[in-house]
N, CA, C and O of each residue as an XYZ file, in Angstrom:
416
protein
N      68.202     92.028     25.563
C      67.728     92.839     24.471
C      66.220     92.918     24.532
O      65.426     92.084     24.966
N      66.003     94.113     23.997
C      64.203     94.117     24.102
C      64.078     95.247     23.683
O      64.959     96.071     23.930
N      62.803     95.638     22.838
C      62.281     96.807     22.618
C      61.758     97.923     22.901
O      61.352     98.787     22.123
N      61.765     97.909     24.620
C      61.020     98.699     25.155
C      62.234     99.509     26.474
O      62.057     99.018     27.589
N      62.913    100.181     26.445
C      64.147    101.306     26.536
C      63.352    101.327     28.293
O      64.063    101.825     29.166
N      62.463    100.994     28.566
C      62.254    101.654     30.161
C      62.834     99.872     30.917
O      63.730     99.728     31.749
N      62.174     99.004     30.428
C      62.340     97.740     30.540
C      63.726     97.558     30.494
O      64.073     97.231     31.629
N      64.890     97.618     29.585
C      65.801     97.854     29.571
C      66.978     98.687     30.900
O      68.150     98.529     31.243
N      65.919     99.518     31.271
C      66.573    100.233     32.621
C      66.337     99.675     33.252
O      67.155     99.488     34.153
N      65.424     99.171     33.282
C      65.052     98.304     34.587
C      66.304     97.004     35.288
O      66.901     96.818     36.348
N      66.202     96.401     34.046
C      67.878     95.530     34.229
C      69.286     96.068     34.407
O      70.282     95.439     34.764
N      69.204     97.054     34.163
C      70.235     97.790     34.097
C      70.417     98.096     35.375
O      71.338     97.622     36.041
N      69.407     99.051     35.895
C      69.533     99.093     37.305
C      69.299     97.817     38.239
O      69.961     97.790     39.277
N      68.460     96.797     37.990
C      68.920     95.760     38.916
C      70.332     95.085     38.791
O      70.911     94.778     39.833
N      70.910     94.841     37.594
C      72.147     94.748     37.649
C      72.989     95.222     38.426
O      73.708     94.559     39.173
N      72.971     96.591     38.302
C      74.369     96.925     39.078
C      73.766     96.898     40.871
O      74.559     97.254     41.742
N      72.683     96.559     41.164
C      72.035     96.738     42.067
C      73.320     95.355     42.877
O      74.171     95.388     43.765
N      72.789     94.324     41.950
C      73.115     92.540     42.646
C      74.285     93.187     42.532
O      74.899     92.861     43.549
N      75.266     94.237     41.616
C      76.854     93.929     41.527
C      77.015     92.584     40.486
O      77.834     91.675     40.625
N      75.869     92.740     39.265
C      76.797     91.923     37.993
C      77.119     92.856     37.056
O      76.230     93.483     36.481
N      78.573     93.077     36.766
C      79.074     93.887     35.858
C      78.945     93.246     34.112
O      79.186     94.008     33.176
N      78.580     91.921     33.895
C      78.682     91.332     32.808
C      77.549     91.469     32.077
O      77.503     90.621     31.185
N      76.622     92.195     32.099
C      75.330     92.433     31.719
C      75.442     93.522     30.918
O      75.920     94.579     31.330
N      75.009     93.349     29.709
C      74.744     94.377     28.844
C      73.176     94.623     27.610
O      72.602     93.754     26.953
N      73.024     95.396     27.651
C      71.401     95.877     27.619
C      71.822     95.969     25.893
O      72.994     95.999     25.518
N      70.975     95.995     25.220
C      70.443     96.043     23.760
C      69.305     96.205     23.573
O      68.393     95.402     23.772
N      69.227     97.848     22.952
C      67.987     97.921     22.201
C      67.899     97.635     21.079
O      68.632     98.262     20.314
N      67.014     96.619     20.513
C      66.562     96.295     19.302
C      65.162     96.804     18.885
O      64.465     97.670     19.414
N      64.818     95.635     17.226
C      63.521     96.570     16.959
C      62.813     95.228     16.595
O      63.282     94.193     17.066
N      61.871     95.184     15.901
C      61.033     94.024     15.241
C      61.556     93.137     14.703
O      61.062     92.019     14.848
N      62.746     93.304     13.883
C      62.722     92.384     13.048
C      64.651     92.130     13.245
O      65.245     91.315     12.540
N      65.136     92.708     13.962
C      66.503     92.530     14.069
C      66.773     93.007     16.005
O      66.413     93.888     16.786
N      67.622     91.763     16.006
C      68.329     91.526     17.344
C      69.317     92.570     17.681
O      69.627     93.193     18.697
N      69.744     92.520     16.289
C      71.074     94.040     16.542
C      72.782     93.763     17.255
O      73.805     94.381     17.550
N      72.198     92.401     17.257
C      73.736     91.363     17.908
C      74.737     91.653     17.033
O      74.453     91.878     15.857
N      76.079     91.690     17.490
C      76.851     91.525     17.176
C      77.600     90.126     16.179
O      77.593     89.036     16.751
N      78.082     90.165     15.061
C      78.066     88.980     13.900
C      78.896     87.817     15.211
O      79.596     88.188     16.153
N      78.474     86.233     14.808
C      79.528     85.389     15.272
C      79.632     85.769     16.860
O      80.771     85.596     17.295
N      78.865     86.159     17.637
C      79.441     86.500     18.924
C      77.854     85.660     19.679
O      78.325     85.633     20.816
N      77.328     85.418     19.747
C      76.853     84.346     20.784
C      77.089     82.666     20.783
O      77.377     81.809     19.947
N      76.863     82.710     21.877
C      76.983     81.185     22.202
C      75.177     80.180     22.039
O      75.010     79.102     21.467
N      73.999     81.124     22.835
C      73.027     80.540     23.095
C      71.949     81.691     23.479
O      72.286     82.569     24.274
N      70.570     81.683     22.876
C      69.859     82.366     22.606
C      68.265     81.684     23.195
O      67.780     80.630     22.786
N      67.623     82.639     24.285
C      66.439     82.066     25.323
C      65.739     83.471     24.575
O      66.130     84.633     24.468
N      64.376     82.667     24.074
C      63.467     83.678     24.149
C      62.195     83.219     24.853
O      61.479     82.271     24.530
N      62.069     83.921     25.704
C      61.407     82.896     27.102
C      60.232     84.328     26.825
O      60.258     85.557     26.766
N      59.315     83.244     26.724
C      57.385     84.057     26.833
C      57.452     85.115     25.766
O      56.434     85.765     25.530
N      58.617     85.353     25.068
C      57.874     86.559     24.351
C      57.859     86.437     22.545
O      57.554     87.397     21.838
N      58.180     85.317     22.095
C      58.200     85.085     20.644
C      56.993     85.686     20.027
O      56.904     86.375     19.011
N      56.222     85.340     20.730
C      54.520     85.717     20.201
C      54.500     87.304     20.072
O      53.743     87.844     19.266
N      55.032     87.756     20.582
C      55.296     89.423     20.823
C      56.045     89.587     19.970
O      55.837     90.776     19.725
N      57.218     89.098     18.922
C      57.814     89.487     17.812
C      56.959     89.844     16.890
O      55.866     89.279     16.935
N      57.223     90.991     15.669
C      56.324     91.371     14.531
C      56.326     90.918     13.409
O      55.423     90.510     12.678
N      57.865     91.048     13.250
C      58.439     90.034     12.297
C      59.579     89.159     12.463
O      60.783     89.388     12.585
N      58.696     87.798     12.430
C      59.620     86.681     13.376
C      60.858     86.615     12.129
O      61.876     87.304     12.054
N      60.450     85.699     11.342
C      61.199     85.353     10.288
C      62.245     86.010      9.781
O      63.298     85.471      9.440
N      61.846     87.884      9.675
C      63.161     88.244      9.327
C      63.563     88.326     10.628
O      64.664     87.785     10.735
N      63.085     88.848     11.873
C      63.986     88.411     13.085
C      64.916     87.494     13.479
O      66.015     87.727     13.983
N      64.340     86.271     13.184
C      65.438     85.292     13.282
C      66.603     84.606     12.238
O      67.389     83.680     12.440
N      66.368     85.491     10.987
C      67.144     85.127     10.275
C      68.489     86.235     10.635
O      69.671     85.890     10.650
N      67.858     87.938     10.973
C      69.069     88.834     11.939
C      69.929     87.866     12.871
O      71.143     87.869     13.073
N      69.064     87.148     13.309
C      69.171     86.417     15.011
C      70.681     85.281     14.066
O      71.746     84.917     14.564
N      70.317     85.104     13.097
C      71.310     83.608     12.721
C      72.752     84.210     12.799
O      73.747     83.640     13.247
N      72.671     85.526     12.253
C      73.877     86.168     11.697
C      74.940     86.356     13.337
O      76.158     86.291     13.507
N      74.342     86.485     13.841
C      74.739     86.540     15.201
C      75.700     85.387     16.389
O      76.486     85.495     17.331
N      75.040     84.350     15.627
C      75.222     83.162     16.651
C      76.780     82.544     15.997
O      77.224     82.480     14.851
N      77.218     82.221     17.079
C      78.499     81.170     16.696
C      78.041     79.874     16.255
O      77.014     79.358     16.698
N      78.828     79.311     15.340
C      79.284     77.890     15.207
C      78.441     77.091     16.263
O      78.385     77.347     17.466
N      77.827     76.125     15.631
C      76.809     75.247     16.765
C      76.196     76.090     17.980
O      76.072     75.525     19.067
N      75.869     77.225     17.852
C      74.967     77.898     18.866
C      73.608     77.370     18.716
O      73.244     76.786     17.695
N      72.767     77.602     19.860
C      71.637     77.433     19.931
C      70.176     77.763     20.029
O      69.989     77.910     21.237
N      69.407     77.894     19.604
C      68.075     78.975     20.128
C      66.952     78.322     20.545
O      66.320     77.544     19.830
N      66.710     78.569     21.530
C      65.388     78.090     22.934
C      64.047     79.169     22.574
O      64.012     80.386     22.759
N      63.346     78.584     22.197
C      62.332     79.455     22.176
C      60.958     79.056     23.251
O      60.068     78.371     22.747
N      60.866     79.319     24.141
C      59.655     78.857     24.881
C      58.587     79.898     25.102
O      58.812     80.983     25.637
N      57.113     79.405     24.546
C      55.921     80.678     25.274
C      54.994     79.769     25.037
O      54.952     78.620     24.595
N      54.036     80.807     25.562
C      52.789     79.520     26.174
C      52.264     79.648     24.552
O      52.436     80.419     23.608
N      51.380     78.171     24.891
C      50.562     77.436     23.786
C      49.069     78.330     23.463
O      48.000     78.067     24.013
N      49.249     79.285     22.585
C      48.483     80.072     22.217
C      47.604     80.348     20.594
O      47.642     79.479     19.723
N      47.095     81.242     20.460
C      46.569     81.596     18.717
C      47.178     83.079     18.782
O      46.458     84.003     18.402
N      48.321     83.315     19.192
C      49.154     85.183     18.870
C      48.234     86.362     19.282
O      48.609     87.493     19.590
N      47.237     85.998     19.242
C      46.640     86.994     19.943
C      45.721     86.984     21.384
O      44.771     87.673     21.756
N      46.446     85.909     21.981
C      46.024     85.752     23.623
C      47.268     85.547     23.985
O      47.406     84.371     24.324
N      48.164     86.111     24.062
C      49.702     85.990     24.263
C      50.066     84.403     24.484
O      49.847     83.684     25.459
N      50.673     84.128     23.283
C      50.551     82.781     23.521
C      51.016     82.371     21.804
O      50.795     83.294     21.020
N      51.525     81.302     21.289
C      51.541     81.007     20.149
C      51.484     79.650     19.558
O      52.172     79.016     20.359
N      51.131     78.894     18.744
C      51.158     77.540     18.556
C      52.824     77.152     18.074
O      53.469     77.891     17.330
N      53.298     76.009     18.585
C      54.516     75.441     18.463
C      55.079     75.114     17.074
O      56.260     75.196     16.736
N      53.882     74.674     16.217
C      53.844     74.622     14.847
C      54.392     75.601     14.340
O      55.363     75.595     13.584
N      53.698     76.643     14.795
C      54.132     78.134     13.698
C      55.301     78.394     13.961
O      56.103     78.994     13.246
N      55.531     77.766     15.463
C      57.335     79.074     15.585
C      57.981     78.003     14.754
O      58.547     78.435     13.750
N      58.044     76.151     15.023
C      58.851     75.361     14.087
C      58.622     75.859     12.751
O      59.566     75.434     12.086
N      57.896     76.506     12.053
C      57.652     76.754     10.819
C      58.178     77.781     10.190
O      58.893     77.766      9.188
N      57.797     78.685     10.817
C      58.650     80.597     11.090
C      59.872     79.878     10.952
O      60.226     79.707      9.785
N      60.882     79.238     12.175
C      62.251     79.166     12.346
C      62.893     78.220     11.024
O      64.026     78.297     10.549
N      62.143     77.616     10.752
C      62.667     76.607      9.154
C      62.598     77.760      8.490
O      63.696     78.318      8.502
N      61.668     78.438      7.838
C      61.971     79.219      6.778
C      62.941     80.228      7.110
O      63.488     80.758      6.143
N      63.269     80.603      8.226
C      64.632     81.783      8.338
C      65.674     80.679      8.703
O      66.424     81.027      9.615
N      65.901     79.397      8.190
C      67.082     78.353      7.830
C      67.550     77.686      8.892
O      68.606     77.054      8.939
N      66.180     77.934     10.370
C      67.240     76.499     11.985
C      66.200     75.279     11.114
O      65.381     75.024     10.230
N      67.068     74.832     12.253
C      66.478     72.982     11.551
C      66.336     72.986     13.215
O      67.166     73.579     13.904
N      65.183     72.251     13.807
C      64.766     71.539     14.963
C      65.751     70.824     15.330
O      66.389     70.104     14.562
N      65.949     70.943     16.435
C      67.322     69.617     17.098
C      66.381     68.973     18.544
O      66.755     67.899     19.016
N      65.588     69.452     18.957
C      64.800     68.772     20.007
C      63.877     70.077     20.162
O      62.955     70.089     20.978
C-alpha cells in the first residue's frame, strides 16, 4: 500500500515480472490504510512513518484491520520529521494514543 499510484506500478510490474501472483497493490491516503476489517496478520512500515500526515488517525484505520494478536513494526531512521527521519518517542506516543501498547 502507498500513496503514490506510479510507485504502486512499479510493484505491480515487478511482481508479475519474478511470477508472484500473491501480491496485491493498495492505494491509500493519509490517514487510512484502506485494509480490509480483521484481515491481516502483520504490518512493516519500513522508512516511511515519518512520511505519514496523519499518523494517529492512520493507525487507529490501521487497528481496524489487523487480526487478533497481529502485529505492527514500525522502523525509520532516528530523525526531527523533517530530515526524513523521526524520533522513537513520538511514534511510541502517536501509536499509544491510537490504542497499541509497546510489546518490544
Amino acid at each position: 500500500m502507498d500513496i503514490n499510484p506510479a510507485f504502486l506500478q512499479h510493484i505491480r510490474e515487478r511482481a508479475r515480472r519474478e511470477g508472484f501472483h500473491n501480491i496485491q497493490t493498495i492505494l491509500d491516503n493519509d490517514h487510512d490504510p484502506l485494509l480490509p476489517p480483521s484481515n491481516v496478520d502483520s504490518v512493516l512500515l519500513l522508512k516511511t512513518y515519518h512520511e505519514v500526515a496523519q499518523p494517529v488517525p492512520f493507525l487507529k484505520n490501521l487497528r481496524r484491520a489487523l487480526k487478533p494478536g497481529a502485529r505492527v513494526g514500525i522502523i525509520d531512521r532516528n530523525g526531527k520529521g523533517d530530515d526524513h527521519g523521526i524520533d522513537a518517542a513520538v511514534v511510541v506516543g502517536e501509536a499509544r494514543q491510537a490504542g497499541y501498547k509497546l510489546a518490544g
